[in-house]
C-alpha positions in Angstrom: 18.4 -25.2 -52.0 15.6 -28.0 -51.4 18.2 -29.8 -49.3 19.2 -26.1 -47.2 15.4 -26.3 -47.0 14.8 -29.3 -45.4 17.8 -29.1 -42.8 16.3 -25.8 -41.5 12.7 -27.1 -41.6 14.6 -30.3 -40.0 16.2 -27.8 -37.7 13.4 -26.2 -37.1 11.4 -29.2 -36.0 14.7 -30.2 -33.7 14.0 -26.9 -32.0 11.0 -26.8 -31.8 10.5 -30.6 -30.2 13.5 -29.2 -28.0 11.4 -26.6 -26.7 8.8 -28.6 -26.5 10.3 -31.1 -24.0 12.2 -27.8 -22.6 8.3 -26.6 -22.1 7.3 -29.7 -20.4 9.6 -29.8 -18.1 9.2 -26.2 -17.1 5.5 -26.7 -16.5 6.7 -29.9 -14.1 8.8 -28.0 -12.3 6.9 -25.0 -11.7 3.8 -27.2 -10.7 6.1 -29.4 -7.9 7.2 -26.0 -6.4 3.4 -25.3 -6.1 2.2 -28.5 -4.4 5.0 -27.8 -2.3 4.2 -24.5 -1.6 0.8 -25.9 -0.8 1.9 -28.1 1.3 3.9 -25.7 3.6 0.7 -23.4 4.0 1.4 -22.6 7.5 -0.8 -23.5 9.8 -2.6 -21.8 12.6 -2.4 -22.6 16.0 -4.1 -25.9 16.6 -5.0 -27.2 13.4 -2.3 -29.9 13.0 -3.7 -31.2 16.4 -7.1 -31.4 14.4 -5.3 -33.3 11.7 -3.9 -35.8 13.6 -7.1 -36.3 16.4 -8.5 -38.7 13.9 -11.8 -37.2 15.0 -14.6 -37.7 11.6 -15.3 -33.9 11.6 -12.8 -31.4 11.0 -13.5 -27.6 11.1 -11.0 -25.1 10.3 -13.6 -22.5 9.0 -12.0 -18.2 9.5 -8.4 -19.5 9.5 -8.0 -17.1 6.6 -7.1 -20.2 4.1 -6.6 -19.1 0.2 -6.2 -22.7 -0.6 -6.8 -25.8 1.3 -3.8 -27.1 2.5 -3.7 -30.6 0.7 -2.9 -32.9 3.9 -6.8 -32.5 4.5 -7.2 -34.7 1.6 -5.5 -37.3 2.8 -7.6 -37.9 5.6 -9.8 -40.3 4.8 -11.7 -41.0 7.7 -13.4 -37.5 7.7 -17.3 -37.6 7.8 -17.6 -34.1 7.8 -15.7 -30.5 6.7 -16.4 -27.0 7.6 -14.2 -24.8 5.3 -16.6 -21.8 6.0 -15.2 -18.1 6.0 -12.2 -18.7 4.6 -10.9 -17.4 1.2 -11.0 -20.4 -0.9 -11.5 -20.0 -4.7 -11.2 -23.6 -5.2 -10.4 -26.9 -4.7 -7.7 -29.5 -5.2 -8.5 -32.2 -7.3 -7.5 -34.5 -4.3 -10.3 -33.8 -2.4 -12.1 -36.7 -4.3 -10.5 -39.1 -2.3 -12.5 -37.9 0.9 -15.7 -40.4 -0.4 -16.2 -41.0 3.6 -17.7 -37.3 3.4 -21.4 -36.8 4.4 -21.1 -33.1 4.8 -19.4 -30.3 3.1 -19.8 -26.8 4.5 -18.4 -23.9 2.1 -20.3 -20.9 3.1 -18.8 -17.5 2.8 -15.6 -18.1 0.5 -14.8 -16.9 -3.2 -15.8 -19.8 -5.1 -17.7 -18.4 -8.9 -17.5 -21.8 -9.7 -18.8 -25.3 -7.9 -15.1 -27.4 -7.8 -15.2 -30.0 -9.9 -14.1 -32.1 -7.2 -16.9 -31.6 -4.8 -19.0 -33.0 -7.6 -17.0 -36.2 -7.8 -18.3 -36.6 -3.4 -21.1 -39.3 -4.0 -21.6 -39.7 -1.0 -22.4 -36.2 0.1 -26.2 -35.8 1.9 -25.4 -31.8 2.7 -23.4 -29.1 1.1 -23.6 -25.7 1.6 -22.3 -23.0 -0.6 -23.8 -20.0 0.5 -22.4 -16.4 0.3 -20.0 -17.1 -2.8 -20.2 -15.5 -6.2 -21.8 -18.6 -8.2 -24.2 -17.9 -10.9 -25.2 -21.3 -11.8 -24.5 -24.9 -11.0 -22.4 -27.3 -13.1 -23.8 -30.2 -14.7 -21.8 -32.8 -12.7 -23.6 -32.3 -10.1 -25.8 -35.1 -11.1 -23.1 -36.8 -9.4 -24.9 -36.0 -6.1 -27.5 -38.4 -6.2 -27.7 -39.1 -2.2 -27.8 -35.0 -1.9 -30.9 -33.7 1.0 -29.6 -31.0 1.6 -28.3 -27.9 -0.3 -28.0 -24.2 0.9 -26.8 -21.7 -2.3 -28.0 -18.2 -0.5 -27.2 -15.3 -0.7 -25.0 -15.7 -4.4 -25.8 -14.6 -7.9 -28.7 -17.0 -9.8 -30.9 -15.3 -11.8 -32.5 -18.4 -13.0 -33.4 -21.5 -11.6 -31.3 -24.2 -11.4 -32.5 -27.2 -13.6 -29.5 -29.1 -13.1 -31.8 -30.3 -9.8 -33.9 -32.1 -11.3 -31.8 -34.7 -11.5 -31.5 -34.9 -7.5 -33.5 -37.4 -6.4 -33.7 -37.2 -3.4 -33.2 -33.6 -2.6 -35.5 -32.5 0.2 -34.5 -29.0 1.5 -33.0 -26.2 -1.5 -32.2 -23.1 0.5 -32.2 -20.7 -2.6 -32.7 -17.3 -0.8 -31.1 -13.8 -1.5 -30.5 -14.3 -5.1 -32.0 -12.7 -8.3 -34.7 -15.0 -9.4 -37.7 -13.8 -11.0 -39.7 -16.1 -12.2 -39.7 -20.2 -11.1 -40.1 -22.6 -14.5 -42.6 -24.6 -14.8 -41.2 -28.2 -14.6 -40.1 -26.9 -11.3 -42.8 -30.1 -10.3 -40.6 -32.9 -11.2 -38.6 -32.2 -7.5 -41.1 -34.7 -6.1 -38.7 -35.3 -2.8 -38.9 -31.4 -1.9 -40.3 -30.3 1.1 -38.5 -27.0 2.1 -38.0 -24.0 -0.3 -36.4 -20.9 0.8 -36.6 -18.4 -1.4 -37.0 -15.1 0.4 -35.0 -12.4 -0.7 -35.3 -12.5 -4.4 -37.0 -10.4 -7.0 -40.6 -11.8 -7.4 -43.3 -9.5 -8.6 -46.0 -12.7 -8.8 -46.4 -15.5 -7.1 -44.7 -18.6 -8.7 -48.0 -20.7 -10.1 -46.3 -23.6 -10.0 -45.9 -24.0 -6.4 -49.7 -24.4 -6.0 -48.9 -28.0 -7.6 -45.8 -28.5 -5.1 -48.4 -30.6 -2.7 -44.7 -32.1 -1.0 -43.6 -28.4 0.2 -43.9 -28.4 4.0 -41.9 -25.2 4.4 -42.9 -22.5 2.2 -40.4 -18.8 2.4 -41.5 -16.0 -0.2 -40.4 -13.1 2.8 -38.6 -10.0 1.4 -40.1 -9.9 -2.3 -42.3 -7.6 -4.1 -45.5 -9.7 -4.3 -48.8 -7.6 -3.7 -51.6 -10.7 -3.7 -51.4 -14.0 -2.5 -53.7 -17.2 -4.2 -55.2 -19.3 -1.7 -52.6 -21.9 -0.4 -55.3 -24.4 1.1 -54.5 -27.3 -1.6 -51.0 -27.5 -0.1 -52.0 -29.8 2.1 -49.0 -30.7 3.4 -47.6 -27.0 4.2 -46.8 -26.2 7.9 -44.6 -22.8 7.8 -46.1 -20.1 5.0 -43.7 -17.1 5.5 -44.5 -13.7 3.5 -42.9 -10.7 5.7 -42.2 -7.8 3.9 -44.3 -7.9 0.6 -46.6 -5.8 0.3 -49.8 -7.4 1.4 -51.5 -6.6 4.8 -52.8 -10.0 5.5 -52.2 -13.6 4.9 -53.4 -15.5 2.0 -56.3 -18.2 3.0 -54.2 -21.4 4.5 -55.3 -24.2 6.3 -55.9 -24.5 10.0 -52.3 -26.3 10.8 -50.6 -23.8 9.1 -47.9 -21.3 10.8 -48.1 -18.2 9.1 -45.6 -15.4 9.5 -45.9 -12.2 8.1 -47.9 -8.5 8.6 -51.2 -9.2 9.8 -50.8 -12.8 10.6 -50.4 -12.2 14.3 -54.4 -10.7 14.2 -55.2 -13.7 12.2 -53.9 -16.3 14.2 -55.9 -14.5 17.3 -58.8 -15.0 15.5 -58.4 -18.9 14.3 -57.3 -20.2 17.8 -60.3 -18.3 19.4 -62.7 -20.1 16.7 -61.0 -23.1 17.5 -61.4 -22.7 21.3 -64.9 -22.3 20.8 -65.6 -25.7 18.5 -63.6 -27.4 21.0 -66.1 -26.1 23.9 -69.1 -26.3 21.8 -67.6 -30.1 21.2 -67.3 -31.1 24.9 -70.8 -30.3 25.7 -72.3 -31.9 23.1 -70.3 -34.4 24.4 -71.8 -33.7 27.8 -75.3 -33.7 26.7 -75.0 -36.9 24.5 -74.3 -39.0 27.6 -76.9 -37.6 29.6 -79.0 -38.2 26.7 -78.2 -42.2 27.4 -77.9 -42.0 31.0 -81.9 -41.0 30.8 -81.4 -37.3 32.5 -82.5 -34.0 31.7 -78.8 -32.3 30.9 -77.6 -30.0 33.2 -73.9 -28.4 32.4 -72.6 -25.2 34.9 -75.8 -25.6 36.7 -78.6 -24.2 34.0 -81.3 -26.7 32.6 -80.6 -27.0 29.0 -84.1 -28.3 28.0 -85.2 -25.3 29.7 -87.1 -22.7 27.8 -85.4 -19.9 29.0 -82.3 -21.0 28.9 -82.8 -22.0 25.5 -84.1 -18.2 24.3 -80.8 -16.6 26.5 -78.6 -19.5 23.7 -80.6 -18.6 20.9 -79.3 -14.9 21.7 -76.0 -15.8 22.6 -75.8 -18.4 19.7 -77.0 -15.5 17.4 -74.5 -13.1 18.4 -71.3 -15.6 18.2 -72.8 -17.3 15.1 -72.6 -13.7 13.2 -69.0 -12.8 14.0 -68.6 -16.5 13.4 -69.5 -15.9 10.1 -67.9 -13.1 9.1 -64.3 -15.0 9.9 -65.2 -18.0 7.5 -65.7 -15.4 4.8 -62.5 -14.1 5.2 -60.2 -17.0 6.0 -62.4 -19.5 3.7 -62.6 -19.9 -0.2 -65.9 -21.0 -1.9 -64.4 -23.9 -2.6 -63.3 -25.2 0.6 -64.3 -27.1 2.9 -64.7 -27.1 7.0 -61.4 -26.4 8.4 -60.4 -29.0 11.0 -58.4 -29.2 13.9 -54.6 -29.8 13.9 -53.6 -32.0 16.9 -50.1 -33.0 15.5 -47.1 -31.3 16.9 -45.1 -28.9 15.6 -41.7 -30.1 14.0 -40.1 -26.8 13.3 -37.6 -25.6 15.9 -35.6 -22.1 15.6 -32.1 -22.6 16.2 -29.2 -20.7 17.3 -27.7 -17.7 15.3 -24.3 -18.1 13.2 -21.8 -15.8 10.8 -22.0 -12.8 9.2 -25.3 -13.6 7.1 -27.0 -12.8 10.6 -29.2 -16.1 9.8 -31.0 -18.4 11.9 -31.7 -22.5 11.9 -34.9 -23.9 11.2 -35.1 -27.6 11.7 -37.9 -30.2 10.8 -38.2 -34.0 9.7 -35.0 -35.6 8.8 -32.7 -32.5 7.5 -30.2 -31.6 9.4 -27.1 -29.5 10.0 -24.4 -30.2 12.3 -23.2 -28.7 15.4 -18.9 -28.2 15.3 -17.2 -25.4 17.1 -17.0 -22.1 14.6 -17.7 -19.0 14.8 -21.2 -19.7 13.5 -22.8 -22.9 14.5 -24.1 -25.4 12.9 -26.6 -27.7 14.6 -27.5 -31.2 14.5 -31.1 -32.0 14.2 -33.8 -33.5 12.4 -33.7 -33.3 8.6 -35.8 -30.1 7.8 -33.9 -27.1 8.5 -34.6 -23.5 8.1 -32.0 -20.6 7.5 -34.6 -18.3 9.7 -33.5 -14.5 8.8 -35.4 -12.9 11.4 -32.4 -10.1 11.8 -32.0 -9.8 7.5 -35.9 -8.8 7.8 -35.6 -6.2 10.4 
């Protein structure tokens, strides 16, 4: 009986290494007929003359892909890929092999997950993965160390991504239209940000930790539900403060090179360039009176005597009058704390740009990030390196 035993267990064993092997090659077959398959995706109209133009950008975003047909992988010379608006779940693993890439666009597609593959793209400076269904980023992408750029809109985070931190030299997080509530508090160890979008989301407060982000140039909070605003003067670097649609009637106290955008900010920016006209004025003729001073002549500026003493008791009214509504504007736009605002003569760097895709979104360019220009049905442009999603239609 042992020995009937052992023959069926031996049997047994035969069988089941048979099927094993029978198993194997069943998965080998089945995954052949699928590369296949994937290879004869047919293509629309003019896409293998994109293939084979050798040009470093390819787009073939809204050809109404479900996979990615795998000759784009072996195209090695490609700089950068628009796969936008197609219906893309993932990626081959092939795609690994395109380390020429600079830029990856995958805006409106299916992905829930980042592709592992796009993680393995050192080289990568911009990727954009906006409208998808991702609810958090994958710990490989680490990998991304030469990442500027990344736009995650309009998907499913409801809490910050830490995985960031580890991105260098990340400059511009477009992080709009999600479900974030609160920022963390180590958000201050992204030294190289400048631009944070983050309109859209679900903030009650405003985030204390961005009064320490002293590197954030572009500032977006539009479309939340926060009711007061701290004073933003410390951010000394900031040049675009957007709050539309909270609910607050008036800007929070921001320094004089600061575009604000938001309810009330039209009245207050009246106000600040009329102050600023007047220093300027009050500046040339003191200017004016100074080298009469040396010149050894009594001052005389639009033909009235200004050692005069009428003229001086008609200023001393005048000065009176302006000096009070004068007043009354540095309470309101000043803190306690702060100091004499002063003049901004730099130019502005921030550009809008044209409209693109369904998101009904708008380009917003600055220093050094940029996104490029390829023919699609919504455009990408190339620019400078700080860019803007503006939303101008979303917030209507």
């Amino acid at each position: 009986m042992g020995n009937s035993s052992g023959k069926e267990e031996g049997a047994e064993g035969a069988e089941g290494a048979d099927g094993e092997e029978e198993k194997d090659g069943e998965d080998e077959i089945p995954e052949k007929k699928k590369e296949e398959k994937e290879e004869e995706v047919e293509l629309p109209l003019g896409v293998e003359e994109l293939f084979e133009s050798g040009d470093p950008v390819l787009d073939i975003s809204y050809k109404k892909f479900k996979r990615l047909p795998l000759r784009v992988c072996s195209l090695l010379h490609l700089e950068k890929l628009y796969l936008c608006g197609n219906s893309l779940r993932n990626l081959p693993d092939s795609l690994s092999q395109l380390q020429g890439l600079r830029t990856l666009a995958l805006d409106f597609n299916k992905m829930e997950d980042v592709p592992p593959a796009v993680c393995e793209l050192r080289n990568l400076t911009r990727l954009y993965l906006g409208s998808n269904r991702l609810m958090n980023l994958p710990a490989e992408v680490k990998n991304l160390q030469n990442l500027r750029c990344l736009w995650v809109e309009s998907n499913y985070f409801q809490r910050f991504p830490r995985e960031l931190y580890d991105l260098p030299n990340l400059k511009s997080l477009q992080i709009g239209d999600n479900r974030l509530k609160t920022l963390p508090p180590d958000l201050v160890r992204m030294e190289a940000l400048r631009g944070l979008w983050l309109y859209g989301n679900r903030f009650e407060t405003f985030p204390k930790v961005l009064l320490k982000m002293e590197g954030l140039e572009i500032l977006d909070m539009d479309r939340n539900k926060i009711s007061e605003f701290p004073s933003l003067r410390r951010l000394h670097a900031l040049r675009l403060f957007s709050y539309d649609h909270n609910p607050v009637e008036a800007p929070p106290p921001v320094r004089e090179e600061v575009l604000v955008v938001g309810e009330g900010a039209a009245e207050f920016l009246e106000i600040r360039e009329a102050r600023i006209e007047r220093r300027r004025k009050a500046a040339e003729e003191e200017a004016e009176l100074a080298l009469a001073a040396e010149a050894g002549e009594e001052p005389v500026i639009h033909g009235i005597l200004k050692n005069s003493n009428a003229n001086k008791s008609e200023m001393a009214e005048e000065t009176d009058g302006n000096g009070e509504m004068e007043r009354e504007e540095e309470e309101m736009l000043e803190e306690e704390d702060g100091g004499p605002l002063v003049d901004y003569q730099e130019e502005s760097q921030f550009e809008t740009q044209d409209m693109y895709g369904d998101g009904d979104m708008m380009e917003f360019e600055g220093d050094e990030l940029e996104y490029d220009t390829v023919q699609m049905d919504y455009e990408y442009e190339e620019g400078p390196e700080l860019e803007e999603v503006g939303r101008q239609e979303q917030r209507a």
